[in-house]
Biopython code that builds the backbone (N, CA, C, O; Angstrom):
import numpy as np
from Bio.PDB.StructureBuilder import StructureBuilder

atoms = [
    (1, "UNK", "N", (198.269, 134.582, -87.054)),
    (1, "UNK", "CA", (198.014, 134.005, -85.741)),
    (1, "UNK", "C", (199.339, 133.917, -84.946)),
    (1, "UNK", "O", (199.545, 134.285, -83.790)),
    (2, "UNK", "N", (200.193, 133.344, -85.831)),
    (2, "UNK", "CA", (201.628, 133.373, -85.273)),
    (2, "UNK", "C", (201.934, 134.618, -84.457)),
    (2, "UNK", "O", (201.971, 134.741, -83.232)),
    (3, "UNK", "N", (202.182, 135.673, -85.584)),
    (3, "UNK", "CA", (202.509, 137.067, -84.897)),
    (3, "UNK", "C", (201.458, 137.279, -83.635)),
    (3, "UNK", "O", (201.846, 137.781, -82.580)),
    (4, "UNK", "N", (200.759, 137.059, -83.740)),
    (4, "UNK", "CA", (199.467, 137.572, -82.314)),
    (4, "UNK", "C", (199.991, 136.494, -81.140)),
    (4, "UNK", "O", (199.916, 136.663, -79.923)),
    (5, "UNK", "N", (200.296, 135.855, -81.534)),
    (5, "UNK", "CA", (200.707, 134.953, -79.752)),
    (5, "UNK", "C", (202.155, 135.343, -80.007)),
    (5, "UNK", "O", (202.574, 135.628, -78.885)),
    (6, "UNK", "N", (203.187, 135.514, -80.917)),
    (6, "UNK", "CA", (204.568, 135.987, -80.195)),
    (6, "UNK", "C", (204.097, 137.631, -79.442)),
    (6, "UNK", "O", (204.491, 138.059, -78.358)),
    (7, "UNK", "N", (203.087, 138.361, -80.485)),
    (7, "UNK", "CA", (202.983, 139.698, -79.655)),
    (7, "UNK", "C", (202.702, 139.415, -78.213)),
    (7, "UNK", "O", (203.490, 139.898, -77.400)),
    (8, "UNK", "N", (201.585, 138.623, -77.727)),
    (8, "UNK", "CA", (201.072, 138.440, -76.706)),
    (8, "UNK", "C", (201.973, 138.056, -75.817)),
    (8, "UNK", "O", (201.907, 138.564, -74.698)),
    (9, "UNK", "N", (203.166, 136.936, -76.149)),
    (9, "UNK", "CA", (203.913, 136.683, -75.725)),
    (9, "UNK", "C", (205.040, 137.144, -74.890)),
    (9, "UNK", "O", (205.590, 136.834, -73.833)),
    (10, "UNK", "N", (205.185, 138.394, -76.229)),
    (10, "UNK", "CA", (206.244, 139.440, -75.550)),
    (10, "UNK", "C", (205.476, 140.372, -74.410)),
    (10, "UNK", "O", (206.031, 140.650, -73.347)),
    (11, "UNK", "N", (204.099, 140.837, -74.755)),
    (11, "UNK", "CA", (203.672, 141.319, -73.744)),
    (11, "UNK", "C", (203.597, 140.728, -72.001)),
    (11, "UNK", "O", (203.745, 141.349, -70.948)),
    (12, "UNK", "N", (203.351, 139.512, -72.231)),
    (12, "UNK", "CA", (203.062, 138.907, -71.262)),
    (12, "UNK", "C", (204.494, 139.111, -70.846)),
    (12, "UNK", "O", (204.802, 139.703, -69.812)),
    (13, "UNK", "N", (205.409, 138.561, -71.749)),
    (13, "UNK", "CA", (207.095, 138.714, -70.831)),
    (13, "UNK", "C", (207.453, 139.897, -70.565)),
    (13, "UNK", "O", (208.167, 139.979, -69.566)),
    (14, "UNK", "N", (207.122, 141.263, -71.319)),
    (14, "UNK", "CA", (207.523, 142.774, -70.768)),
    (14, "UNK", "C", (206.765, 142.676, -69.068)),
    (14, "UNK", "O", (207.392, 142.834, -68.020)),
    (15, "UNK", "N", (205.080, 142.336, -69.207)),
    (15, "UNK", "CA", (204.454, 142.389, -67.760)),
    (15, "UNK", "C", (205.098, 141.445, -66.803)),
    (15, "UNK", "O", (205.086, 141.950, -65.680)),
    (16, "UNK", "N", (205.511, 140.575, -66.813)),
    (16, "UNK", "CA", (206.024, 139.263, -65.800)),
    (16, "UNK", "C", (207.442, 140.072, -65.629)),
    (16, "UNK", "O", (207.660, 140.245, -64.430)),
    (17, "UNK", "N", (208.507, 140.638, -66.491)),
    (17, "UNK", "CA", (209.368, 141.178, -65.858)),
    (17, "UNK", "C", (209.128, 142.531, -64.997)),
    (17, "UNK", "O", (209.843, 142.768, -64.023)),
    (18, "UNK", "N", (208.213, 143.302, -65.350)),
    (18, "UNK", "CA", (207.453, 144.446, -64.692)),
    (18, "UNK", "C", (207.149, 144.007, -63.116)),
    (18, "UNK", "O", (207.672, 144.501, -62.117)),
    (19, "UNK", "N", (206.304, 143.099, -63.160)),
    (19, "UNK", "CA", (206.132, 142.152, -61.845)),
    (19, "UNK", "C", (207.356, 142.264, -61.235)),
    (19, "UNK", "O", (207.639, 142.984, -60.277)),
    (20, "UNK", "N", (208.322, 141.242, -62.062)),
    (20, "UNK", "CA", (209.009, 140.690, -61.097)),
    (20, "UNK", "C", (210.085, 142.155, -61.029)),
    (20, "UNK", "O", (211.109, 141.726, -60.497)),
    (21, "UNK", "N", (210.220, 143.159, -61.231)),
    (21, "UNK", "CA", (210.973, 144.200, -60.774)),
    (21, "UNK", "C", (210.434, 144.736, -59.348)),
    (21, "UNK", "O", (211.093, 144.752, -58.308)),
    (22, "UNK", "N", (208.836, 145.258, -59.544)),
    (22, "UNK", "CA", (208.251, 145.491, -58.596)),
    (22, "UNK", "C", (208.365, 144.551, -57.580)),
    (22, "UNK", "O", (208.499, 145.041, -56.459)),
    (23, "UNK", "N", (208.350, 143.405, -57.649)),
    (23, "UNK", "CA", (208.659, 142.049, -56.524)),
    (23, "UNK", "C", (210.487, 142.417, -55.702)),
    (23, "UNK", "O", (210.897, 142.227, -54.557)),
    (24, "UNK", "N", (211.090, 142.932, -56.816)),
    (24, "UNK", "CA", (212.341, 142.527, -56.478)),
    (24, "UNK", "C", (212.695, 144.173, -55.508)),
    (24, "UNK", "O", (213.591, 144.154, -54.664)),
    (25, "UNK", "N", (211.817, 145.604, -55.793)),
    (25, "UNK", "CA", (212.088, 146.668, -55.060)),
    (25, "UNK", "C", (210.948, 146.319, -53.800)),
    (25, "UNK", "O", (211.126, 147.059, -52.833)),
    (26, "UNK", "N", (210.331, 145.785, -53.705)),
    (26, "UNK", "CA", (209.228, 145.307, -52.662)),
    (26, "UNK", "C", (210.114, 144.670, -51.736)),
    (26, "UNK", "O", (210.476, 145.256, -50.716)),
    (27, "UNK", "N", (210.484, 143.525, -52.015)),
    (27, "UNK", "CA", (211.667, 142.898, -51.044)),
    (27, "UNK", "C", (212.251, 143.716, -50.423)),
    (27, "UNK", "O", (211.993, 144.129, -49.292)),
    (28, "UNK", "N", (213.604, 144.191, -51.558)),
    (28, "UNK", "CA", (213.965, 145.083, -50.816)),
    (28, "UNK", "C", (214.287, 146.455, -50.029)),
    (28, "UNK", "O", (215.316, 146.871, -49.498)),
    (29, "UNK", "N", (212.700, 147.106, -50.202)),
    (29, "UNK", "CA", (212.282, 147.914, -49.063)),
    (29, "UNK", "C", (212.080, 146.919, -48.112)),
    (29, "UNK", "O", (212.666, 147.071, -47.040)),
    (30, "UNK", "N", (211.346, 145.886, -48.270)),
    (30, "UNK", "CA", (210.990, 145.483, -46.733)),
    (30, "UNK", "C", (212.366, 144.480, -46.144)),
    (30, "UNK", "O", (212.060, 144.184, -44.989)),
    (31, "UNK", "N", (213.362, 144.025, -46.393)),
    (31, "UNK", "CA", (214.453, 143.874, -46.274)),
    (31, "UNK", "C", (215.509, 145.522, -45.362)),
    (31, "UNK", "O", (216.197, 145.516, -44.341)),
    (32, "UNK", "N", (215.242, 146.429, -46.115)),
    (32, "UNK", "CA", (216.109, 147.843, -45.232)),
    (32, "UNK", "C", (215.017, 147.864, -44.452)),
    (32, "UNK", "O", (215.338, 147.557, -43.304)),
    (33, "UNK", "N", (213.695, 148.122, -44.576)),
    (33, "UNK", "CA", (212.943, 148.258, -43.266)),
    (33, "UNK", "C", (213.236, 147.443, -41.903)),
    (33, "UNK", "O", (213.254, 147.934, -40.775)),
    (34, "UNK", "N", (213.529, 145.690, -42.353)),
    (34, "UNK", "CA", (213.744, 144.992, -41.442)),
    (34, "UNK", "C", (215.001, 145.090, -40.726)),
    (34, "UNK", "O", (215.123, 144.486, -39.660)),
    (35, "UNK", "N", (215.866, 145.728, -41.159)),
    (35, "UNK", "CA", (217.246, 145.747, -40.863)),
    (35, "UNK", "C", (217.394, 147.898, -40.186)),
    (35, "UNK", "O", (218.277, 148.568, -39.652)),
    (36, "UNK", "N", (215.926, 148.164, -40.676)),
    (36, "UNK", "CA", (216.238, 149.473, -39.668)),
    (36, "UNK", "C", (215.530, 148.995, -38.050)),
    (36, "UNK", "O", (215.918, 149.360, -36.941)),
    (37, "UNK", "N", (214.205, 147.926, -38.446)),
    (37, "UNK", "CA", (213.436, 147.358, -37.375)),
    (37, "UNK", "C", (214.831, 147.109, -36.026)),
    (37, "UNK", "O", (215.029, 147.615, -34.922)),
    (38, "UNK", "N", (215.499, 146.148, -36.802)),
    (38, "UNK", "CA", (216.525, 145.595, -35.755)),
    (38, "UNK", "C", (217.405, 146.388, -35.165)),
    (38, "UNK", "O", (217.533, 146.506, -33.947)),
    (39, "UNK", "N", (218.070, 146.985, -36.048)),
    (39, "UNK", "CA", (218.989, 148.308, -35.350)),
    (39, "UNK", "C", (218.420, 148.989, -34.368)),
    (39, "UNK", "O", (219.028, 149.323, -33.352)),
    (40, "UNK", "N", (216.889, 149.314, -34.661)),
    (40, "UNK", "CA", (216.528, 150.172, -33.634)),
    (40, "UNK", "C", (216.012, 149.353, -32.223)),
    (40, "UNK", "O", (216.142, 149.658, -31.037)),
    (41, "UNK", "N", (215.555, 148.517, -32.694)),
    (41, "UNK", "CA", (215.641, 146.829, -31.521)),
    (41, "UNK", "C", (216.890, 146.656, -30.535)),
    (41, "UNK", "O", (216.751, 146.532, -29.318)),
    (42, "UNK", "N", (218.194, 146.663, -31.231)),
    (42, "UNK", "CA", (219.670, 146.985, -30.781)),
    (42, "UNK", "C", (219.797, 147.925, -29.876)),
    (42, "UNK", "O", (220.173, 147.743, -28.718)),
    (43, "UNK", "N", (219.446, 149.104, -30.442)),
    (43, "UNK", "CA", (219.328, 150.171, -29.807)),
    (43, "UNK", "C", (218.945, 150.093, -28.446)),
    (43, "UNK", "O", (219.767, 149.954, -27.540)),
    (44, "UNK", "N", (216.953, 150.234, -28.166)),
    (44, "UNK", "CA", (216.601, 150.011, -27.525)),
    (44, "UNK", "C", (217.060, 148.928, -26.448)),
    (44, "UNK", "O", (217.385, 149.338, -25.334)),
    (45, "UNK", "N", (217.089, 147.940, -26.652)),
    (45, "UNK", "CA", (217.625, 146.937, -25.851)),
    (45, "UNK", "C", (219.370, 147.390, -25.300)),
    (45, "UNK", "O", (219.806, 146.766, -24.333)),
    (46, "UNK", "N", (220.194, 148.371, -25.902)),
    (46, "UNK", "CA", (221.264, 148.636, -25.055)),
    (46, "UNK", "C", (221.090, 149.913, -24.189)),
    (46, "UNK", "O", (221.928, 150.278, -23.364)),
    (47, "UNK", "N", (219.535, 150.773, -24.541)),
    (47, "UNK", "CA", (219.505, 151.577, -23.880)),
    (47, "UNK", "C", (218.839, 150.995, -22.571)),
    (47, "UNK", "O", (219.326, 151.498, -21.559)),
    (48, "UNK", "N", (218.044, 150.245, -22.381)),
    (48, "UNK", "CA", (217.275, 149.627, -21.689)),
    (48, "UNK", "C", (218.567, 148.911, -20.681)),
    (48, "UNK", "O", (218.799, 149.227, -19.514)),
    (49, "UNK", "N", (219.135, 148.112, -21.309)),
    (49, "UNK", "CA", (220.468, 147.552, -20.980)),
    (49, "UNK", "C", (221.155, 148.206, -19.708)),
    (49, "UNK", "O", (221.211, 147.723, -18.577)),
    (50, "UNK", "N", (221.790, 149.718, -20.262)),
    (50, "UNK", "CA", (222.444, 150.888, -20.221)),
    (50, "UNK", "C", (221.626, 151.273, -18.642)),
    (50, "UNK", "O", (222.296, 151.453, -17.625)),
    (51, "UNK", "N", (220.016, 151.363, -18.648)),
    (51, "UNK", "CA", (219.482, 151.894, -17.727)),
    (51, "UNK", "C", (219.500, 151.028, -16.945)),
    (51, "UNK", "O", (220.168, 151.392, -15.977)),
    (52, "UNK", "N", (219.004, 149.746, -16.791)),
    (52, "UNK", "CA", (219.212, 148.852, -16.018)),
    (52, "UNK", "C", (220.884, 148.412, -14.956)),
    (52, "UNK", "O", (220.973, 147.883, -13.848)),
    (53, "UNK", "N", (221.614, 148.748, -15.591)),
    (53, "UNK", "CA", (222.602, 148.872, -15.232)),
    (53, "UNK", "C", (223.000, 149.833, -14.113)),
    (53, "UNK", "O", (223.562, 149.483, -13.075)),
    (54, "UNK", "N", (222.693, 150.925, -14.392)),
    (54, "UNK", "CA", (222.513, 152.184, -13.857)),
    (54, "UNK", "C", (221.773, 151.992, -12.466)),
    (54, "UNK", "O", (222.403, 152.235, -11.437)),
    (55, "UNK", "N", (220.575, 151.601, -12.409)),
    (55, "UNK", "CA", (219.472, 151.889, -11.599)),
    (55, "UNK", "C", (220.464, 150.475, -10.712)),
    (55, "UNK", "O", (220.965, 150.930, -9.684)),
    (56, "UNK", "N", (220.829, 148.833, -10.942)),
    (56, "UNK", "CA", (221.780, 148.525, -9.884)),
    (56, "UNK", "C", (222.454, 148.920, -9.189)),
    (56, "UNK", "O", (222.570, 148.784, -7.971)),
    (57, "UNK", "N", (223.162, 149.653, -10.168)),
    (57, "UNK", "CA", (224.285, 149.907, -9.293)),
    (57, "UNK", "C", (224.112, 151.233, -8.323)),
    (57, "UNK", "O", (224.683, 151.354, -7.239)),
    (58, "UNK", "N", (223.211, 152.214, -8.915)),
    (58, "UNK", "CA", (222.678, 152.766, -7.691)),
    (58, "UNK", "C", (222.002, 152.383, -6.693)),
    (58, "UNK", "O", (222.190, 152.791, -5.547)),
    (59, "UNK", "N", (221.013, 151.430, -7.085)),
    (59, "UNK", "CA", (220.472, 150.883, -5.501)),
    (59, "UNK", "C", (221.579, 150.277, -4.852)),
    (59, "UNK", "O", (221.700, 150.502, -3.648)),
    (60, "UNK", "N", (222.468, 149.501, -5.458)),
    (60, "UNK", "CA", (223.730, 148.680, -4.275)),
    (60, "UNK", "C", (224.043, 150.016, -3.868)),
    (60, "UNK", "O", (223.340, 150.342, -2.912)),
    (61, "UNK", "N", (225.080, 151.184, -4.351)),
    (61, "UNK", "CA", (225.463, 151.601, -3.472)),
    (61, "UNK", "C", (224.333, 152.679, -2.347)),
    (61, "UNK", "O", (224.823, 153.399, -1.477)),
    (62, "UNK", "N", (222.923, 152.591, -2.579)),
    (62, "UNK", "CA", (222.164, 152.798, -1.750)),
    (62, "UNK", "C", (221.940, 151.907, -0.449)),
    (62, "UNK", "O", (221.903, 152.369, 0.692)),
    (63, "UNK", "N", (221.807, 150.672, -0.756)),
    (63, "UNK", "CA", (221.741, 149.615, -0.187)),
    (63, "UNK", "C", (222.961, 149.421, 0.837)),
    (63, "UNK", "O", (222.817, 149.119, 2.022)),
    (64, "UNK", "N", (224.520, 149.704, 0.013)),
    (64, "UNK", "CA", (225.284, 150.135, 1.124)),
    (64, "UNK", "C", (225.344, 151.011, 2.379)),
    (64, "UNK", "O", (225.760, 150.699, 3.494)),
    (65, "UNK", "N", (224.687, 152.522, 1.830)),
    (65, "UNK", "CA", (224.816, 153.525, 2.702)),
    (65, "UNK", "C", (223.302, 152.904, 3.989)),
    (65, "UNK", "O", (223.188, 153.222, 5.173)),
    (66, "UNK", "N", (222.746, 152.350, 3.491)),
    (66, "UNK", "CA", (221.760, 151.684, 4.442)),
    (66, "UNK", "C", (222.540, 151.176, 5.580)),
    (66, "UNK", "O", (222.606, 151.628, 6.724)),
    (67, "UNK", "N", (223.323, 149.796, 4.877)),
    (67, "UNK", "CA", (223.821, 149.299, 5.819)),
    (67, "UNK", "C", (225.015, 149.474, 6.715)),
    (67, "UNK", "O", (225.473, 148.816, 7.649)),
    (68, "UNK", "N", (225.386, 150.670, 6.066)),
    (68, "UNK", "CA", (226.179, 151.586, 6.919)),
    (68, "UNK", "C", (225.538, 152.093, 8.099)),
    (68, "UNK", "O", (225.957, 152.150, 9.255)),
    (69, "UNK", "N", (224.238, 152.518, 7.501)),
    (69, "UNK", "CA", (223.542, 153.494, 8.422)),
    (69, "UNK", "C", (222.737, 152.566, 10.170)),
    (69, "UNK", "O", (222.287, 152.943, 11.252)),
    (70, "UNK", "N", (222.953, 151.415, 9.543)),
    (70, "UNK", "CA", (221.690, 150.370, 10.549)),
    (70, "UNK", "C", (223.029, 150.204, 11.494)),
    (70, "UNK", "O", (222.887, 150.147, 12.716)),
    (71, "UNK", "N", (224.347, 150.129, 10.884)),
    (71, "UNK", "CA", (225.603, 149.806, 11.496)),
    (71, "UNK", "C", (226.107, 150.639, 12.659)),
    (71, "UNK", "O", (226.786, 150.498, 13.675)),
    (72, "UNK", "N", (225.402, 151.625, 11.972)),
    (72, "UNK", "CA", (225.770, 153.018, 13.177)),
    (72, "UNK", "C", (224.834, 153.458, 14.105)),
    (72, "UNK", "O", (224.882, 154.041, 15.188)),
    (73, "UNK", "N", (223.868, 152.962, 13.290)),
    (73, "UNK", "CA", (222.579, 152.962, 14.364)),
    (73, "UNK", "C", (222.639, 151.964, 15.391)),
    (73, "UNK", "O", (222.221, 152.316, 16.494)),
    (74, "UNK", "N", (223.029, 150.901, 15.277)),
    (74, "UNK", "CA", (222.951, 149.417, 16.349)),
    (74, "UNK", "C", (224.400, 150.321, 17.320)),
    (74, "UNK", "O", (224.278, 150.513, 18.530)),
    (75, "UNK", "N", (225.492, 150.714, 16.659)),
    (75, "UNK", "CA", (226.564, 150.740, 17.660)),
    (75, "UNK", "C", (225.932, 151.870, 18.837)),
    (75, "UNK", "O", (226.190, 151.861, 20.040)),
    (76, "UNK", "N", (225.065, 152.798, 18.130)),
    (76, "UNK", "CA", (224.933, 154.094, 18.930)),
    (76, "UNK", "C", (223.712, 153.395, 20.144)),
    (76, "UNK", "O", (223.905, 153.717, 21.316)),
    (77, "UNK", "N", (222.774, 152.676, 19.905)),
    (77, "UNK", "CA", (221.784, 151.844, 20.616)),
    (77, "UNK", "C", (222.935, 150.990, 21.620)),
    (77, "UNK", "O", (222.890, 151.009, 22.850)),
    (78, "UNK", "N", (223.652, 150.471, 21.050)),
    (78, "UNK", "CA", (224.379, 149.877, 22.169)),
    (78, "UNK", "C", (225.087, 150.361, 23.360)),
    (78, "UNK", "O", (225.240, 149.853, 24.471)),
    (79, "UNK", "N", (225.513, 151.566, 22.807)),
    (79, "UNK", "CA", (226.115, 152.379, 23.673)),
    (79, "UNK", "C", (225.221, 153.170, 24.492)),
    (79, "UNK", "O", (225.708, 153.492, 25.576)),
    (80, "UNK", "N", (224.272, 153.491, 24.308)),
    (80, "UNK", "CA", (223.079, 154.195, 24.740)),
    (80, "UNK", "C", (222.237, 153.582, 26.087)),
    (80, "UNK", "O", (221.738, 154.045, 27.112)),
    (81, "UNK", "N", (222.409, 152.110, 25.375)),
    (81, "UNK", "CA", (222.261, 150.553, 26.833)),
    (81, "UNK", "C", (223.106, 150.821, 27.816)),
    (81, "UNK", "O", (222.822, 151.040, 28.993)),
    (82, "UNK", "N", (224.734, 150.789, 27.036)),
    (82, "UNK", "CA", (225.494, 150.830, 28.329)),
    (82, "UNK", "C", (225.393, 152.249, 29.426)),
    (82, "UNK", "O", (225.547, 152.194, 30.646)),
    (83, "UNK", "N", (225.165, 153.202, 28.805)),
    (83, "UNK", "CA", (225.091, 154.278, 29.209)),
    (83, "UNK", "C", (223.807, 154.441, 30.257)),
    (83, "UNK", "O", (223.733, 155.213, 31.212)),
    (84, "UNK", "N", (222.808, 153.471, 29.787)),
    (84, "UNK", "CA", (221.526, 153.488, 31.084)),
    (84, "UNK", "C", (221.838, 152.605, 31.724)),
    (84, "UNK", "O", (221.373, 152.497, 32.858)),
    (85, "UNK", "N", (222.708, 151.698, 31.229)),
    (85, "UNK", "CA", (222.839, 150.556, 32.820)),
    (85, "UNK", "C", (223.904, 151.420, 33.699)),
    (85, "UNK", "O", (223.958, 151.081, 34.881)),
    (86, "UNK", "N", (224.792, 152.528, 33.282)),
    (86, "UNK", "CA", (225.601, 153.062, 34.041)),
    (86, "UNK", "C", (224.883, 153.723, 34.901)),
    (86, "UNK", "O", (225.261, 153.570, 36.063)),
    (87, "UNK", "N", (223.520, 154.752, 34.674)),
    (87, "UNK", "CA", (223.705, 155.721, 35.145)),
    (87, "UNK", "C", (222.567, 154.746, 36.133)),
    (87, "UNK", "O", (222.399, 155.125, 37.292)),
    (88, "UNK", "N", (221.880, 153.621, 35.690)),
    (88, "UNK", "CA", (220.787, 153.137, 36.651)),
    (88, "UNK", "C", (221.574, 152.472, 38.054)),
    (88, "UNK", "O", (220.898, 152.147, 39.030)),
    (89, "UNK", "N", (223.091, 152.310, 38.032)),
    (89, "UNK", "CA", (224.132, 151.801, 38.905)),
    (89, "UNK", "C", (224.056, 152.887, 39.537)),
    (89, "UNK", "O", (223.516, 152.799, 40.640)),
    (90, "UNK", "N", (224.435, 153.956, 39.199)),
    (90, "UNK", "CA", (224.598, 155.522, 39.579)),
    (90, "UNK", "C", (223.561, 155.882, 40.502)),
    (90, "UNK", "O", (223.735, 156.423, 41.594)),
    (91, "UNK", "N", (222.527, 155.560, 40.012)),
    (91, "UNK", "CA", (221.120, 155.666, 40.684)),
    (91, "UNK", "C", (221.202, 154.590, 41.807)),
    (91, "UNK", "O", (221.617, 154.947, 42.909)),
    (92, "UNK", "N", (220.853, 153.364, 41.612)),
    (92, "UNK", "CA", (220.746, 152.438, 42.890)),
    (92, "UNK", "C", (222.069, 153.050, 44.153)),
    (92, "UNK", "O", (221.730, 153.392, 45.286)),
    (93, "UNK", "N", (223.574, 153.087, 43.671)),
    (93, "UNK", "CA", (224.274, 153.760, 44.267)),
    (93, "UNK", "C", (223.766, 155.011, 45.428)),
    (93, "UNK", "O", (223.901, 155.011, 46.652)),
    (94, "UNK", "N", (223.213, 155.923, 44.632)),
    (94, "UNK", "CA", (223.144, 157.427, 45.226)),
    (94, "UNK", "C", (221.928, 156.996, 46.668)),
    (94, "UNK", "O", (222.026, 157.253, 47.868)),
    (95, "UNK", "N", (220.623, 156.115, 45.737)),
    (95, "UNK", "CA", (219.558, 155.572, 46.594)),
    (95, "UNK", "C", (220.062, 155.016, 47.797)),
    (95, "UNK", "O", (219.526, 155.149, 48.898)),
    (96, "UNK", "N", (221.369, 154.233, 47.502)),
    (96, "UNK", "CA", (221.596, 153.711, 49.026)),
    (96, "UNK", "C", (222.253, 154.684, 49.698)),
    (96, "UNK", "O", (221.641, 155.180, 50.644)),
    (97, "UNK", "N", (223.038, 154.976, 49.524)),
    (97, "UNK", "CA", (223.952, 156.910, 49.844)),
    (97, "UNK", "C", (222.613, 157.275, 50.842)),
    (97, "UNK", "O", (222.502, 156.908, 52.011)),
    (98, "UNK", "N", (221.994, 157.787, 50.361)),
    (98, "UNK", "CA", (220.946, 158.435, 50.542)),
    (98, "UNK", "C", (220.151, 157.485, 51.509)),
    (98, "UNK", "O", (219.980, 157.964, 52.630)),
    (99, "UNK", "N", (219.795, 156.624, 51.360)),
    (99, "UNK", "CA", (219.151, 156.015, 52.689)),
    (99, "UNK", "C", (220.018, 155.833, 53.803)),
    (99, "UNK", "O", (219.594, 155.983, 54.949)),
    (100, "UNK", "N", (221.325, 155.488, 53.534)),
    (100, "UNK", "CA", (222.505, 155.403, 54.501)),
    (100, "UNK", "C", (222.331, 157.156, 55.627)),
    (100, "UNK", "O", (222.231, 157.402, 56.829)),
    (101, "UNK", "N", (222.381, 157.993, 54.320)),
    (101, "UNK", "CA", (222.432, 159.244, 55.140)),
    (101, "UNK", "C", (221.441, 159.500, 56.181)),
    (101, "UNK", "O", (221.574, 160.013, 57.291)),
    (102, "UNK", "N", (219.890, 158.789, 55.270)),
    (102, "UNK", "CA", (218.585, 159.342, 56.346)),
    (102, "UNK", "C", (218.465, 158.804, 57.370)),
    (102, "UNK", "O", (217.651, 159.190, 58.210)),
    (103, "UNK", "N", (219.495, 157.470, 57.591)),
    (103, "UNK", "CA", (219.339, 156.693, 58.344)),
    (103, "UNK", "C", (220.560, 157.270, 59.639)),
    (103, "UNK", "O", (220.406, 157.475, 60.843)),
    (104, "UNK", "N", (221.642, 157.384, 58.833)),
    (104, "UNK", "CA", (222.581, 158.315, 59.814)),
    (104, "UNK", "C", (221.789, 159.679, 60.487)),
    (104, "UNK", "O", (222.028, 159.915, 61.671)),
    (105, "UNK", "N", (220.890, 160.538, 59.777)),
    (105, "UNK", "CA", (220.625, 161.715, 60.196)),
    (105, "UNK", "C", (219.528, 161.421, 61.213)),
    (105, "UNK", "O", (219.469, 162.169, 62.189)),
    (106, "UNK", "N", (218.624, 160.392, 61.100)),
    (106, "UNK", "CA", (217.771, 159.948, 61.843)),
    (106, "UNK", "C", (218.433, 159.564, 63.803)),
    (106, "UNK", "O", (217.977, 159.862, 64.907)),
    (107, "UNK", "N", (219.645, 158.806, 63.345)),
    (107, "UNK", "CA", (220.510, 158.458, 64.928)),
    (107, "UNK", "C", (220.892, 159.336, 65.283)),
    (107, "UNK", "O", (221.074, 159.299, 66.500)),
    (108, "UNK", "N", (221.179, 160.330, 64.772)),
    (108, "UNK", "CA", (221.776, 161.704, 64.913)),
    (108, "UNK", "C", (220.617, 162.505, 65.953)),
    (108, "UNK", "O", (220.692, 162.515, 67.181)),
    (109, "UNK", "N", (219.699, 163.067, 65.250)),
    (109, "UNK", "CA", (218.576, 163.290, 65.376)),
    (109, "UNK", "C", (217.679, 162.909, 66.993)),
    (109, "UNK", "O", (216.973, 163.698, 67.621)),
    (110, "UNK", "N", (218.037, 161.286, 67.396)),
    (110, "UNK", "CA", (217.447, 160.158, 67.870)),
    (110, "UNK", "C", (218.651, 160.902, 69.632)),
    (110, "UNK", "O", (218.302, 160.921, 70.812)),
    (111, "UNK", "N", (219.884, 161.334, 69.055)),
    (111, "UNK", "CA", (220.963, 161.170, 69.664)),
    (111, "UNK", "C", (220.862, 162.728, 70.258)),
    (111, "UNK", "O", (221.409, 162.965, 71.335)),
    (112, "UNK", "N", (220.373, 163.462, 69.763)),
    (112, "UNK", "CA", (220.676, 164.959, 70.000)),
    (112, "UNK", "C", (219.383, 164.964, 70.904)),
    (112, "UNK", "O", (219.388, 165.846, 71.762)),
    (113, "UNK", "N", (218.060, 163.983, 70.864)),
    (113, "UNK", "CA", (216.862, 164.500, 71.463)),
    (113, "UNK", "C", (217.433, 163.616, 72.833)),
    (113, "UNK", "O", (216.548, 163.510, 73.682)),
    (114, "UNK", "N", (218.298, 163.183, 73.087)),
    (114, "UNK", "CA", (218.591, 162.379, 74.096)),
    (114, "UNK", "C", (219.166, 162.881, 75.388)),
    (114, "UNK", "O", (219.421, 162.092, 76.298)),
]
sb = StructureBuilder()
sb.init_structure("model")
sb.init_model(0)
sb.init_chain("A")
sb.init_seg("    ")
for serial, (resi, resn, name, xyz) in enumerate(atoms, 1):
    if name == "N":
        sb.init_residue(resn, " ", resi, " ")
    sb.init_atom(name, np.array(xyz, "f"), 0.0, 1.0, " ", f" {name:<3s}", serial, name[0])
structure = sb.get_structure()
């Protein structure tokens, strides 16, 4: 009886260390798995990072050439104002010119039928 429970015994302890080997390569696969999980987590997140970065700083300096562009647009509008209030001076000017004249050519006219 003795011998049959040390046999059993040892069996049971060959299987429980069997176990616990399989327990102990189980871990650690899922231990390197978790540690490839993260690296590639790392990864991602500096590529993501990396792009994000990227896509700022291109819109700012987009965002610049904008406001370059609205800058040059307002100066050229402004000048474009002054340029119609000139020529609408130019105009009222010539209008009176011109009535002055019809009005001269008219006495003239008034003067010669006389």
């Amino acid at each position: 009886q003795l011998h049959l429970t040390t046999s059993e015994k040892n069996e049971l302890t060959r299987c429980l260390e069997m176990v616990q080997n399989q327990l102990q390569e189980k871990e650690s696969e899922i231990k390197r798995e978790i540690s490839e999980y993260k690296d590639r987590l790392l990864q991602a997140e500096k590529e993501h990072q990396d792009a994000l970065t990227e896509a700022t700083q291109k819109n700012e300096v987009e965002i610049e050439a904008c406001h370059e562009k609205i800058g040059s647009l307002e100066h050229f509008i402004s000048s474009q104002k002054l340029e119609i209030e000139h020529l609408k001076s130019n105009k009222e000017q010539l209008n009176n010119s011109l009535t002055e004249a019809n009005q001269a050519l008219g006495e003239l006219l008034k003067a010669k039928v006389r």
